[in-house]
C-alpha positions as CSV (number, residue, x, y, z in Angstrom):
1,X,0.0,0.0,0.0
2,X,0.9,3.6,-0.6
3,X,2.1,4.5,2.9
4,X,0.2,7.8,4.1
5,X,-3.2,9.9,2.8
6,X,-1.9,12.2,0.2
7,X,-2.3,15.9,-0.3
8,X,-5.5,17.4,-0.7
9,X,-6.6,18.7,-4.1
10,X,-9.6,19.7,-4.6
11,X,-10.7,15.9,-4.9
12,X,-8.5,15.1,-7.9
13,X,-5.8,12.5,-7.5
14,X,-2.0,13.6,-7.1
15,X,0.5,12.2,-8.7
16,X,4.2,13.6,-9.3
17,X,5.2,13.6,-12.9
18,X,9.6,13.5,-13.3
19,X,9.9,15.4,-16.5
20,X,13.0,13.9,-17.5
21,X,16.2,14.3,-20.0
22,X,16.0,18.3,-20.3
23,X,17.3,18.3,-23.7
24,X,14.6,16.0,-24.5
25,X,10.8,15.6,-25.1
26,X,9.9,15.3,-21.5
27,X,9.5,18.5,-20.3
28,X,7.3,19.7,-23.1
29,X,5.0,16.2,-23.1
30,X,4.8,16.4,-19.2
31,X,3.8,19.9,-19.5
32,X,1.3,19.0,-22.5
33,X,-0.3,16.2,-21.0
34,X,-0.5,17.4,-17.2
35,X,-2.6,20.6,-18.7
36,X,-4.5,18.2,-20.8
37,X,-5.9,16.5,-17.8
38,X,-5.8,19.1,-15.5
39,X,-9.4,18.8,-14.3
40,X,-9.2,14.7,-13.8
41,X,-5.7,14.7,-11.9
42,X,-3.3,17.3,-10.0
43,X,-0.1,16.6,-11.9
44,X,3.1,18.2,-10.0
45,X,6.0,18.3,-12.1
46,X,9.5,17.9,-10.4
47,X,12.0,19.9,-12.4
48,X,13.5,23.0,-13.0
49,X,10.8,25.6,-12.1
50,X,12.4,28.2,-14.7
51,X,12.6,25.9,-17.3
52,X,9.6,24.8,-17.2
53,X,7.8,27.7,-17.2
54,X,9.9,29.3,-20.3
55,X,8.9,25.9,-22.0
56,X,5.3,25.9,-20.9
57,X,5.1,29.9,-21.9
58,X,6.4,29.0,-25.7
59,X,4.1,26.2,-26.0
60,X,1.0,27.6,-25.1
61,X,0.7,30.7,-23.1
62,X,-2.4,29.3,-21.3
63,X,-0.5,26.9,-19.4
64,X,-0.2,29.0,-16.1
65,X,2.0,27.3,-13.7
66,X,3.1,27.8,-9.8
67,X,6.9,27.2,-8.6
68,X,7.6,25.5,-4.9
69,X,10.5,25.1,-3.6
70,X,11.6,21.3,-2.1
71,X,12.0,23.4,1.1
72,X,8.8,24.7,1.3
73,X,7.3,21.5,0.1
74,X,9.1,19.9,3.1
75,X,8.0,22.2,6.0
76,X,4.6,22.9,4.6
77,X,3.1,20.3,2.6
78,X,1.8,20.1,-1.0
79,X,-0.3,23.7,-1.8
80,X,-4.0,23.1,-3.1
81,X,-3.9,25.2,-6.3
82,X,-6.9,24.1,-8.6
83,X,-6.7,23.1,-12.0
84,X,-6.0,26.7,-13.3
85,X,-2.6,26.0,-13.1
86,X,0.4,23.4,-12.8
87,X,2.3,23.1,-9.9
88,X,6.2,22.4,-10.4
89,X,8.8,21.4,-7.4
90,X,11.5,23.4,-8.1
91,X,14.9,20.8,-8.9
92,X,17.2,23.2,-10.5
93,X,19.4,22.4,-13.3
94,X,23.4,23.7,-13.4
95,X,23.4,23.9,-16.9
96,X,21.8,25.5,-19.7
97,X,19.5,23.3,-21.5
98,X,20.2,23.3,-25.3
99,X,17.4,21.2,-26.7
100,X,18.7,18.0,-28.5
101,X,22.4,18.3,-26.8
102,X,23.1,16.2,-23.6
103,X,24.7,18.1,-20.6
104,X,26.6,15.7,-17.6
105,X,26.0,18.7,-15.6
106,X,22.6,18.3,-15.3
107,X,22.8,14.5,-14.6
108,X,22.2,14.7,-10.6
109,X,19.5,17.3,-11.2
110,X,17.4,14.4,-13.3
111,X,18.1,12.0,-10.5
112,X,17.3,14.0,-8.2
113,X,14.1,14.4,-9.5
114,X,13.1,10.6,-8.9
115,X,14.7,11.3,-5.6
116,X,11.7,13.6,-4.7
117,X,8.9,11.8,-6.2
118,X,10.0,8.8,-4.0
119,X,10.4,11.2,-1.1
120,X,7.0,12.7,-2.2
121,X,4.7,9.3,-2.4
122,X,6.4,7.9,1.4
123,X,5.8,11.4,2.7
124,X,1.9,11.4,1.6
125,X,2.3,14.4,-0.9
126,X,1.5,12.1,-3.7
127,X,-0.2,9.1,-4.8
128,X,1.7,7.4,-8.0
129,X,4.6,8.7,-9.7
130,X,5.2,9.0,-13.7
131,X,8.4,9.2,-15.4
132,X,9.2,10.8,-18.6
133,X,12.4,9.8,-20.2
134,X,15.3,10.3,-19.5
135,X,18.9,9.6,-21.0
136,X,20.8,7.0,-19.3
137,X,24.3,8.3,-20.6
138,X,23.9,11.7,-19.0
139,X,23.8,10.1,-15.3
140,X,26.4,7.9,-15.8
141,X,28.5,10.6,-17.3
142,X,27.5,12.9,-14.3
143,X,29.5,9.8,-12.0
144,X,26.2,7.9,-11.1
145,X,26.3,4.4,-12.1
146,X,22.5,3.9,-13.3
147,X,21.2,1.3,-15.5
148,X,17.7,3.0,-15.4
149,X,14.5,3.7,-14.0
150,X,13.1,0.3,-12.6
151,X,16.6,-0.4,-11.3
152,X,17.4,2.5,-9.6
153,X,13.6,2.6,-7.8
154,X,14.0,-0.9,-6.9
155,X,17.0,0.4,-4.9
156,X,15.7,3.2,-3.5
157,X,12.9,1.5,-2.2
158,X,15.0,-1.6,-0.9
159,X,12.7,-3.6,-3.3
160,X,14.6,-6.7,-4.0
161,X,12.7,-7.9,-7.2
162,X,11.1,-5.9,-9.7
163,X,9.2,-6.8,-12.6
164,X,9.3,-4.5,-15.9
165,X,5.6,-4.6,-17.3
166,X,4.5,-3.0,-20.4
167,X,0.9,-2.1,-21.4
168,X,-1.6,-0.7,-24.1
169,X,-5.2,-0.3,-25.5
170,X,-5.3,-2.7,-28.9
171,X,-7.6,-2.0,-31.2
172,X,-11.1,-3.5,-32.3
173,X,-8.7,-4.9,-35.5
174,X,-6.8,-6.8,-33.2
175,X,-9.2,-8.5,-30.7
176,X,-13.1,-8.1,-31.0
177,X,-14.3,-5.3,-28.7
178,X,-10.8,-4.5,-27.7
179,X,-8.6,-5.0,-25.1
180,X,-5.5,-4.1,-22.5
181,X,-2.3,-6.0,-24.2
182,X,-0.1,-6.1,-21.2
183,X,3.3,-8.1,-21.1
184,X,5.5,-8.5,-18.6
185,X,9.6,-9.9,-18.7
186,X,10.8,-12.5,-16.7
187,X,14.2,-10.8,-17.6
188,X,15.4,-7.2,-18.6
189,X,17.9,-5.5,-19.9
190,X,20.5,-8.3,-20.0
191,X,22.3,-9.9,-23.2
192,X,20.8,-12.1,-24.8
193,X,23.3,-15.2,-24.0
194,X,22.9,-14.5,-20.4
195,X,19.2,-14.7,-20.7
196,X,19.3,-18.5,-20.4
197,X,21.0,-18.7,-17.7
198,X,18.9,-16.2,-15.7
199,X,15.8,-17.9,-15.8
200,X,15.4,-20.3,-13.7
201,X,12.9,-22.0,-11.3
202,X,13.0,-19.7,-8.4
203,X,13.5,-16.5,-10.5
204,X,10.3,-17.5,-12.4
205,X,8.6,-17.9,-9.7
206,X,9.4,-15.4,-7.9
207,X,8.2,-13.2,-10.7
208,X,5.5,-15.0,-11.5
209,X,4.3,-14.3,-7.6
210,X,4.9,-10.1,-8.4
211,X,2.5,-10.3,-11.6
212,X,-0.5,-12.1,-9.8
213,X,0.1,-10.3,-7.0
214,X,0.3,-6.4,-8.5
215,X,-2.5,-7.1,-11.1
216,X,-4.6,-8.1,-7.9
217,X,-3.8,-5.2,-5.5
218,X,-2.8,-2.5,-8.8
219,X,-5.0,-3.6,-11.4
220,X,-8.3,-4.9,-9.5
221,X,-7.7,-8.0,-11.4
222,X,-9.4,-10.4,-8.9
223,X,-8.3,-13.8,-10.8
224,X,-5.5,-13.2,-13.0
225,X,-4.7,-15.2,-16.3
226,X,-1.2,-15.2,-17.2
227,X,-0.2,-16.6,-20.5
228,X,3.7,-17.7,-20.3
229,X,6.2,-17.7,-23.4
230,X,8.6,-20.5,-23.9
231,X,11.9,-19.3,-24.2
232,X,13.0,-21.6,-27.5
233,X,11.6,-21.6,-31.0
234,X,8.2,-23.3,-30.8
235,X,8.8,-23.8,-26.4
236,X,11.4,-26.2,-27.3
237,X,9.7,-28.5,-29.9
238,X,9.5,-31.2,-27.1
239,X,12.9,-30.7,-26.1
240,X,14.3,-30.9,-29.4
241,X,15.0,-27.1,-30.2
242,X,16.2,-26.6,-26.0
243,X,15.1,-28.2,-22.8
244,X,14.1,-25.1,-20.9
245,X,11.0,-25.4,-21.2
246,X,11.0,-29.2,-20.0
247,X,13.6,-28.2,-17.1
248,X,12.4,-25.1,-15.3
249,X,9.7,-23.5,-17.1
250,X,7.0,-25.6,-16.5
251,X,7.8,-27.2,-13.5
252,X,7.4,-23.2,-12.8
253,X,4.4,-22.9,-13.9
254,X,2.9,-25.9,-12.1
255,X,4.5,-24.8,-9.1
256,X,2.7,-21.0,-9.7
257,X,-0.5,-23.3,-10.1
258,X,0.1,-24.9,-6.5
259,X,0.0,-21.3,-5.1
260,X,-2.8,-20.8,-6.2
261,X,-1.6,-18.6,-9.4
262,X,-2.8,-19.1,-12.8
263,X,0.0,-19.4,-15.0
264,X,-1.0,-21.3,-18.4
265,X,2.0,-22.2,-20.6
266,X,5.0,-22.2,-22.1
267,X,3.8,-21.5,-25.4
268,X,5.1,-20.8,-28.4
269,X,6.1,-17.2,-28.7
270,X,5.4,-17.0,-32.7
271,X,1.9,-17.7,-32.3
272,X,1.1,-16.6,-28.4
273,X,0.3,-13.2,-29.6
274,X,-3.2,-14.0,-31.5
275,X,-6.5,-12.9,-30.6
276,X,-7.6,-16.5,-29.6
277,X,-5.5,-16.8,-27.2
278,X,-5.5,-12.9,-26.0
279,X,-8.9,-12.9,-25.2
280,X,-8.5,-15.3,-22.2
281,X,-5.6,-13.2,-20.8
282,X,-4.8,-10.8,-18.1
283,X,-1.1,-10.9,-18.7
284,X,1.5,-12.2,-20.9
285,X,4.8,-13.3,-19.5
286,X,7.7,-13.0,-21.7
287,X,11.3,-14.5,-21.4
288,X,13.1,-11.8,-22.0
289,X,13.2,-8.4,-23.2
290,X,13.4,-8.4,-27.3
291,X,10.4,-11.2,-27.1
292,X,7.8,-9.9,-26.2
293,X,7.9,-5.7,-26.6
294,X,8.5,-6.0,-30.3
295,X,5.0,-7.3,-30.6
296,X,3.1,-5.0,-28.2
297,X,5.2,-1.4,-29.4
298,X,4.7,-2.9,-32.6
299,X,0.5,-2.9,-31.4
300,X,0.2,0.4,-29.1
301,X,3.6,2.7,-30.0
302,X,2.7,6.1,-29.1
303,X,-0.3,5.0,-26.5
304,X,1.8,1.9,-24.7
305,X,2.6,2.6,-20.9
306,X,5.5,1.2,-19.2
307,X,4.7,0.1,-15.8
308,X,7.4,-1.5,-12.9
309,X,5.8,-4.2,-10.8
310,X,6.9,-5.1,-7.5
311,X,7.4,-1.8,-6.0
312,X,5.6,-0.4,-2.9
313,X,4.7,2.6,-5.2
314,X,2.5,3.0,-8.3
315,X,5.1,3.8,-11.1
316,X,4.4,4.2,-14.8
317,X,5.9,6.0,-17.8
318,X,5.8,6.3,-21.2
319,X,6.8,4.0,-23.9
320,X,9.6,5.5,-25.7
321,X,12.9,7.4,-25.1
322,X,14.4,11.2,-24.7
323,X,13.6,11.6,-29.0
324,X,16.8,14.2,-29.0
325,X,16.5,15.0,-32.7
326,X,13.0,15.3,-32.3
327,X,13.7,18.0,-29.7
328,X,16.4,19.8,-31.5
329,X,13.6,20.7,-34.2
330,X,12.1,23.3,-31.7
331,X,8.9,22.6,-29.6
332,X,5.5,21.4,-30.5
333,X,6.9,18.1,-32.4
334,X,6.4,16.0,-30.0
335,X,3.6,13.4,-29.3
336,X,2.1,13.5,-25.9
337,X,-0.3,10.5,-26.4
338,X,1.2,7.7,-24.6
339,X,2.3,10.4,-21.5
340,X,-1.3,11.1,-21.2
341,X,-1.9,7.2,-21.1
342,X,1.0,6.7,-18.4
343,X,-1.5,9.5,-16.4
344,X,-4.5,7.9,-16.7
345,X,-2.8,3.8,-16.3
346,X,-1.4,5.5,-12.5
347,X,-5.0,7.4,-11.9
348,X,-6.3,3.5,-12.7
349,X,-4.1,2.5,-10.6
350,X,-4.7,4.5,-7.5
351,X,-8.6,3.7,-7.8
352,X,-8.1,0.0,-7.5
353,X,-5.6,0.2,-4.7
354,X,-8.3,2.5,-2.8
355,X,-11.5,0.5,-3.7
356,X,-12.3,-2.1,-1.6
357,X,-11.1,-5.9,-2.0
Protein backbone atom coordinates (compact mmCIF):
# COMPACT_ATOMS: atom_id res chain seq x y z
CA UNK A 1 0.00 0.00 0.00
CA UNK A 2 0.88 3.63 -0.58
CA UNK A 3 2.07 4.52 2.86
CA UNK A 4 0.16 7.77 4.10
CA UNK A 5 -3.18 9.85 2.81
CA UNK A 6 -1.91 12.23 0.24
CA UNK A 7 -2.34 15.93 -0.29
CA UNK A 8 -5.50 17.41 -0.72
CA UNK A 9 -6.55 18.65 -4.05
CA UNK A 10 -9.59 19.67 -4.62
CA UNK A 11 -10.68 15.86 -4.90
CA UNK A 12 -8.46 15.13 -7.93
CA UNK A 13 -5.84 12.55 -7.53
CA UNK A 14 -2.04 13.64 -7.08
CA UNK A 15 0.53 12.21 -8.74
CA UNK A 16 4.18 13.57 -9.32
CA UNK A 17 5.19 13.59 -12.94
CA UNK A 18 9.63 13.54 -13.26
CA UNK A 19 9.92 15.37 -16.54
CA UNK A 20 13.04 13.86 -17.51
CA UNK A 21 16.15 14.31 -20.03
CA UNK A 22 16.00 18.29 -20.27
CA UNK A 23 17.31 18.32 -23.70
CA UNK A 24 14.56 16.04 -24.54
CA UNK A 25 10.83 15.56 -25.06
CA UNK A 26 9.91 15.31 -21.53
CA UNK A 27 9.48 18.48 -20.30
CA UNK A 28 7.31 19.67 -23.15
CA UNK A 29 5.04 16.16 -23.06
CA UNK A 30 4.76 16.36 -19.22
CA UNK A 31 3.84 19.91 -19.48
CA UNK A 32 1.33 19.02 -22.49
CA UNK A 33 -0.29 16.19 -20.97
CA UNK A 34 -0.51 17.43 -17.23
CA UNK A 35 -2.65 20.58 -18.69
CA UNK A 36 -4.55 18.23 -20.78
CA UNK A 37 -5.86 16.54 -17.84
CA UNK A 38 -5.83 19.07 -15.49
CA UNK A 39 -9.37 18.78 -14.29
CA UNK A 40 -9.18 14.74 -13.80
CA UNK A 41 -5.69 14.75 -11.87
CA UNK A 42 -3.29 17.29 -9.96
CA UNK A 43 -0.10 16.58 -11.86
CA UNK A 44 3.07 18.19 -9.99
CA UNK A 45 5.97 18.31 -12.12
CA UNK A 46 9.50 17.90 -10.41
CA UNK A 47 11.96 19.89 -12.40
CA UNK A 48 13.53 23.03 -13.03
CA UNK A 49 10.84 25.61 -12.14
CA UNK A 50 12.35 28.22 -14.70
CA UNK A 51 12.56 25.92 -17.34
CA UNK A 52 9.59 24.83 -17.20
CA UNK A 53 7.79 27.66 -17.20
CA UNK A 54 9.86 29.32 -20.32
CA UNK A 55 8.86 25.86 -22.04
CA UNK A 56 5.27 25.94 -20.87
CA UNK A 57 5.11 29.94 -21.92
CA UNK A 58 6.43 29.02 -25.73
CA UNK A 59 4.11 26.19 -26.01
CA UNK A 60 0.99 27.62 -25.15
CA UNK A 61 0.66 30.68 -23.09
CA UNK A 62 -2.42 29.31 -21.34
CA UNK A 63 -0.53 26.93 -19.41
CA UNK A 64 -0.20 28.99 -16.13
CA UNK A 65 2.04 27.31 -13.70
CA UNK A 66 3.08 27.80 -9.80
CA UNK A 67 6.88 27.15 -8.62
CA UNK A 68 7.57 25.49 -4.93
CA UNK A 69 10.50 25.06 -3.56
CA UNK A 70 11.64 21.29 -2.06
CA UNK A 71 12.01 23.36 1.11
CA UNK A 72 8.82 24.71 1.26
CA UNK A 73 7.30 21.47 0.13
CA UNK A 74 9.13 19.93 3.11
CA UNK A 75 8.02 22.22 6.00
CA UNK A 76 4.60 22.89 4.62
CA UNK A 77 3.12 20.33 2.64
CA UNK A 78 1.78 20.14 -1.04
CA UNK A 79 -0.34 23.66 -1.78
CA UNK A 80 -4.04 23.12 -3.06
CA UNK A 81 -3.92 25.21 -6.31
CA UNK A 82 -6.89 24.10 -8.63
CA UNK A 83 -6.73 23.08 -11.95
CA UNK A 84 -6.04 26.69 -13.27
CA UNK A 85 -2.55 25.99 -13.08
CA UNK A 86 0.43 23.44 -12.78
CA UNK A 87 2.32 23.13 -9.89
CA UNK A 88 6.21 22.44 -10.36
CA UNK A 89 8.76 21.42 -7.45
CA UNK A 90 11.50 23.36 -8.06
CA UNK A 91 14.94 20.83 -8.93
CA UNK A 92 17.19 23.17 -10.47
CA UNK A 93 19.38 22.41 -13.25
CA UNK A 94 23.41 23.68 -13.43
CA UNK A 95 23.42 23.86 -16.92
CA UNK A 96 21.78 25.53 -19.68
CA UNK A 97 19.54 23.29 -21.47
CA UNK A 98 20.21 23.29 -25.33
CA UNK A 99 17.36 21.22 -26.66
CA UNK A 100 18.72 17.98 -28.52
CA UNK A 101 22.35 18.29 -26.80
CA UNK A 102 23.06 16.23 -23.58
CA UNK A 103 24.71 18.07 -20.65
CA UNK A 104 26.60 15.66 -17.63
CA UNK A 105 25.97 18.65 -15.57
CA UNK A 106 22.65 18.27 -15.25
CA UNK A 107 22.75 14.45 -14.57
CA UNK A 108 22.17 14.72 -10.59
CA UNK A 109 19.55 17.30 -11.20
CA UNK A 110 17.39 14.39 -13.30
CA UNK A 111 18.10 12.04 -10.52
CA UNK A 112 17.35 14.01 -8.22
CA UNK A 113 14.08 14.37 -9.47
CA UNK A 114 13.08 10.64 -8.86
CA UNK A 115 14.66 11.29 -5.57
CA UNK A 116 11.68 13.61 -4.70
CA UNK A 117 8.95 11.84 -6.16
CA UNK A 118 9.96 8.84 -3.99
CA UNK A 119 10.40 11.18 -1.07
CA UNK A 120 6.97 12.73 -2.24
CA UNK A 121 4.73 9.28 -2.35
CA UNK A 122 6.44 7.93 1.35
CA UNK A 123 5.80 11.39 2.71
CA UNK A 124 1.91 11.40 1.56
CA UNK A 125 2.29 14.44 -0.90
CA UNK A 126 1.48 12.13 -3.66
CA UNK A 127 -0.17 9.06 -4.81
CA UNK A 128 1.73 7.42 -8.00
CA UNK A 129 4.63 8.72 -9.69
CA UNK A 130 5.16 8.96 -13.67
CA UNK A 131 8.39 9.22 -15.44
CA UNK A 132 9.23 10.79 -18.57
CA UNK A 133 12.43 9.76 -20.18
CA UNK A 134 15.27 10.32 -19.47
CA UNK A 135 18.89 9.60 -20.98
CA UNK A 136 20.75 6.96 -19.31
CA UNK A 137 24.29 8.34 -20.58
CA UNK A 138 23.87 11.75 -18.98
CA UNK A 139 23.84 10.12 -15.27
CA UNK A 140 26.38 7.86 -15.81
CA UNK A 141 28.54 10.63 -17.29
CA UNK A 142 27.49 12.89 -14.27
CA UNK A 143 29.55 9.85 -12.02
CA UNK A 144 26.25 7.88 -11.08
CA UNK A 145 26.25 4.37 -12.10
CA UNK A 146 22.50 3.91 -13.26
CA UNK A 147 21.16 1.33 -15.46
CA UNK A 148 17.73 2.99 -15.36
CA UNK A 149 14.50 3.74 -13.98
CA UNK A 150 13.09 0.28 -12.61
CA UNK A 151 16.57 -0.38 -11.35
CA UNK A 152 17.44 2.50 -9.57
CA UNK A 153 13.60 2.59 -7.82
CA UNK A 154 14.03 -0.89 -6.89
CA UNK A 155 16.97 0.36 -4.89
CA UNK A 156 15.68 3.19 -3.52
CA UNK A 157 12.86 1.46 -2.24
CA UNK A 158 15.01 -1.64 -0.90
CA UNK A 159 12.74 -3.60 -3.25
CA UNK A 160 14.56 -6.72 -3.98
CA UNK A 161 12.70 -7.90 -7.23
CA UNK A 162 11.12 -5.89 -9.66
CA UNK A 163 9.19 -6.79 -12.57
CA UNK A 164 9.28 -4.47 -15.88
CA UNK A 165 5.57 -4.60 -17.27
CA UNK A 166 4.50 -3.04 -20.44
CA UNK A 167 0.93 -2.14 -21.39
CA UNK A 168 -1.57 -0.73 -24.13
CA UNK A 169 -5.17 -0.35 -25.47
CA UNK A 170 -5.27 -2.75 -28.95
CA UNK A 171 -7.56 -1.96 -31.16
CA UNK A 172 -11.11 -3.51 -32.33
CA UNK A 173 -8.66 -4.86 -35.55
CA UNK A 174 -6.82 -6.84 -33.24
CA UNK A 175 -9.16 -8.47 -30.74
CA UNK A 176 -13.06 -8.12 -31.01
CA UNK A 177 -14.34 -5.26 -28.73
CA UNK A 178 -10.79 -4.49 -27.72
CA UNK A 179 -8.63 -4.97 -25.11
CA UNK A 180 -5.48 -4.08 -22.49
CA UNK A 181 -2.32 -5.97 -24.18
CA UNK A 182 -0.14 -6.06 -21.19
CA UNK A 183 3.31 -8.13 -21.08
CA UNK A 184 5.47 -8.49 -18.62
CA UNK A 185 9.60 -9.91 -18.72
CA UNK A 186 10.77 -12.48 -16.66
CA UNK A 187 14.17 -10.83 -17.63
CA UNK A 188 15.37 -7.25 -18.60
CA UNK A 189 17.95 -5.48 -19.89
CA UNK A 190 20.47 -8.26 -20.00
CA UNK A 191 22.29 -9.93 -23.22
CA UNK A 192 20.83 -12.07 -24.77
CA UNK A 193 23.26 -15.21 -23.97
CA UNK A 194 22.88 -14.53 -20.42
CA UNK A 195 19.22 -14.74 -20.70
CA UNK A 196 19.25 -18.50 -20.38
CA UNK A 197 21.03 -18.71 -17.70
CA UNK A 198 18.88 -16.18 -15.68
CA UNK A 199 15.79 -17.89 -15.77
CA UNK A 200 15.43 -20.26 -13.66
CA UNK A 201 12.89 -22.04 -11.30
CA UNK A 202 13.03 -19.73 -8.43
CA UNK A 203 13.47 -16.54 -10.47
CA UNK A 204 10.31 -17.52 -12.42
CA UNK A 205 8.62 -17.91 -9.70
CA UNK A 206 9.36 -15.36 -7.91
CA UNK A 207 8.22 -13.19 -10.70
CA UNK A 208 5.46 -14.99 -11.51
CA UNK A 209 4.25 -14.30 -7.57
CA UNK A 210 4.93 -10.11 -8.43
CA UNK A 211 2.55 -10.31 -11.62
CA UNK A 212 -0.47 -12.13 -9.81
CA UNK A 213 0.09 -10.32 -6.97
CA UNK A 214 0.31 -6.41 -8.51
CA UNK A 215 -2.46 -7.14 -11.11
CA UNK A 216 -4.61 -8.12 -7.94
CA UNK A 217 -3.80 -5.21 -5.46
CA UNK A 218 -2.80 -2.54 -8.84
CA UNK A 219 -5.05 -3.61 -11.42
CA UNK A 220 -8.32 -4.93 -9.55
CA UNK A 221 -7.71 -8.05 -11.37
CA UNK A 222 -9.36 -10.36 -8.93
CA UNK A 223 -8.31 -13.75 -10.79
CA UNK A 224 -5.51 -13.15 -13.03
CA UNK A 225 -4.68 -15.25 -16.32
CA UNK A 226 -1.21 -15.20 -17.17
CA UNK A 227 -0.18 -16.56 -20.50
CA UNK A 228 3.69 -17.71 -20.34
CA UNK A 229 6.23 -17.69 -23.43
CA UNK A 230 8.61 -20.47 -23.88
CA UNK A 231 11.95 -19.29 -24.17
CA UNK A 232 13.01 -21.60 -27.55
CA UNK A 233 11.62 -21.60 -31.01
CA UNK A 234 8.22 -23.33 -30.82
CA UNK A 235 8.81 -23.77 -26.41
CA UNK A 236 11.37 -26.16 -27.28
CA UNK A 237 9.68 -28.50 -29.89
CA UNK A 238 9.52 -31.25 -27.10
CA UNK A 239 12.93 -30.67 -26.10
CA UNK A 240 14.30 -30.88 -29.36
CA UNK A 241 14.97 -27.10 -30.16
CA UNK A 242 16.21 -26.61 -26.02
CA UNK A 243 15.10 -28.23 -22.78
CA UNK A 244 14.10 -25.13 -20.89
CA UNK A 245 10.99 -25.39 -21.19
CA UNK A 246 10.98 -29.17 -19.99
CA UNK A 247 13.59 -28.24 -17.06
CA UNK A 248 12.38 -25.13 -15.26
CA UNK A 249 9.75 -23.54 -17.10
CA UNK A 250 6.96 -25.65 -16.55
CA UNK A 251 7.82 -27.23 -13.47
CA UNK A 252 7.43 -23.17 -12.80
CA UNK A 253 4.37 -22.86 -13.89
CA UNK A 254 2.86 -25.94 -12.14
CA UNK A 255 4.53 -24.83 -9.07
CA UNK A 256 2.70 -20.95 -9.68
CA UNK A 257 -0.50 -23.35 -10.12
CA UNK A 258 0.14 -24.94 -6.45
CA UNK A 259 0.04 -21.27 -5.06
CA UNK A 260 -2.85 -20.76 -6.21
CA UNK A 261 -1.63 -18.63 -9.45
CA UNK A 262 -2.81 -19.13 -12.83
CA UNK A 263 -0.02 -19.38 -15.01
CA UNK A 264 -0.99 -21.26 -18.38
CA UNK A 265 1.98 -22.18 -20.56
CA UNK A 266 5.05 -22.20 -22.05
CA UNK A 267 3.84 -21.53 -25.45
CA UNK A 268 5.08 -20.76 -28.43
CA UNK A 269 6.10 -17.23 -28.74
CA UNK A 270 5.44 -17.03 -32.68
CA UNK A 271 1.89 -17.73 -32.34
CA UNK A 272 1.09 -16.61 -28.44
CA UNK A 273 0.34 -13.15 -29.61
CA UNK A 274 -3.19 -14.02 -31.47
CA UNK A 275 -6.54 -12.91 -30.61
CA UNK A 276 -7.63 -16.50 -29.56
CA UNK A 277 -5.48 -16.78 -27.16
CA UNK A 278 -5.46 -12.90 -26.02
CA UNK A 279 -8.88 -12.93 -25.16
CA UNK A 280 -8.49 -15.33 -22.24
CA UNK A 281 -5.55 -13.22 -20.84
CA UNK A 282 -4.83 -10.83 -18.13
CA UNK A 283 -1.10 -10.90 -18.73
CA UNK A 284 1.46 -12.23 -20.93
CA UNK A 285 4.77 -13.27 -19.51
CA UNK A 286 7.68 -13.01 -21.74
CA UNK A 287 11.30 -14.52 -21.44
CA UNK A 288 13.08 -11.84 -21.99
CA UNK A 289 13.22 -8.36 -23.21
CA UNK A 290 13.38 -8.42 -27.29
CA UNK A 291 10.44 -11.21 -27.12
CA UNK A 292 7.84 -9.93 -26.16
CA UNK A 293 7.90 -5.71 -26.63
CA UNK A 294 8.48 -5.95 -30.31
CA UNK A 295 5.04 -7.28 -30.59
CA UNK A 296 3.07 -4.97 -28.16
CA UNK A 297 5.20 -1.36 -29.40
CA UNK A 298 4.65 -2.85 -32.63
CA UNK A 299 0.50 -2.93 -31.40
CA UNK A 300 0.19 0.38 -29.06
CA UNK A 301 3.65 2.72 -29.97
CA UNK A 302 2.69 6.06 -29.07
CA UNK A 303 -0.30 4.98 -26.50
CA UNK A 304 1.81 1.93 -24.69
CA UNK A 305 2.56 2.58 -20.86
CA UNK A 306 5.46 1.19 -19.16
CA UNK A 307 4.69 0.12 -15.79
CA UNK A 308 7.44 -1.53 -12.87
CA UNK A 309 5.82 -4.22 -10.78
CA UNK A 310 6.95 -5.07 -7.48
CA UNK A 311 7.37 -1.76 -6.05
CA UNK A 312 5.64 -0.37 -2.86
CA UNK A 313 4.70 2.59 -5.22
CA UNK A 314 2.52 2.96 -8.28
CA UNK A 315 5.14 3.82 -11.09
CA UNK A 316 4.36 4.17 -14.82
CA UNK A 317 5.94 5.97 -17.80
CA UNK A 318 5.76 6.28 -21.20
CA UNK A 319 6.76 4.01 -23.87
CA UNK A 320 9.56 5.45 -25.71
CA UNK A 321 12.88 7.38 -25.08
CA UNK A 322 14.43 11.22 -24.69
CA UNK A 323 13.64 11.55 -28.96
CA UNK A 324 16.79 14.24 -29.00
CA UNK A 325 16.53 14.97 -32.70
CA UNK A 326 13.01 15.29 -32.25
CA UNK A 327 13.65 17.99 -29.68
CA UNK A 328 16.38 19.82 -31.47
CA UNK A 329 13.63 20.69 -34.19
CA UNK A 330 12.08 23.27 -31.71
CA UNK A 331 8.89 22.56 -29.62
CA UNK A 332 5.49 21.41 -30.53
CA UNK A 333 6.85 18.07 -32.43
CA UNK A 334 6.39 15.95 -30.05
CA UNK A 335 3.58 13.35 -29.34
CA UNK A 336 2.08 13.52 -25.94
CA UNK A 337 -0.25 10.47 -26.39
CA UNK A 338 1.19 7.71 -24.58
CA UNK A 339 2.29 10.38 -21.53
CA UNK A 340 -1.29 11.06 -21.17
CA UNK A 341 -1.91 7.19 -21.10
CA UNK A 342 1.05 6.68 -18.43
CA UNK A 343 -1.51 9.51 -16.42
CA UNK A 344 -4.47 7.93 -16.68
CA UNK A 345 -2.82 3.84 -16.31
CA UNK A 346 -1.37 5.51 -12.51
CA UNK A 347 -5.03 7.37 -11.86
CA UNK A 348 -6.29 3.48 -12.69
CA UNK A 349 -4.09 2.47 -10.55
CA UNK A 350 -4.74 4.50 -7.53
CA UNK A 351 -8.57 3.75 -7.80
CA UNK A 352 -8.12 0.01 -7.48
CA UNK A 353 -5.58 0.25 -4.65
CA UNK A 354 -8.26 2.53 -2.84
CA UNK A 355 -11.47 0.53 -3.74
CA UNK A 356 -12.31 -2.10 -1.56
CA UNK A 357 -11.11 -5.93 -1.97
Amino acid sequence: MIGATPAPGAGRPVIAITTGEPAGIGPEISLRAAWAMRREVNCVLLGDAAFLALTASLLDPDIKVAALSTMALRNGGLPQFGPDRLTVIDVPLVAHVRPGILDRANGRAVLATLDLAVEGIEAGWFEAMVTAPLQKSTINDAGVAFSGHTEYLAEKTATPLVVMMLAGELDQSAVAGGTALRVALATTHLPLRAVADAITFDALGRVLDIVDADLKRKFGVQVPRILVAGLNPHAGENGYLGREEIDTIAPALAAARARGIDARGPYPADTLFQPKYLRDADCVLAMYHDQGLPVLKYATFGRGVNITLGLPLIRTSVDHGTALDLAAQGLGLADCASMEQAIRCALEMVAAQHSPS
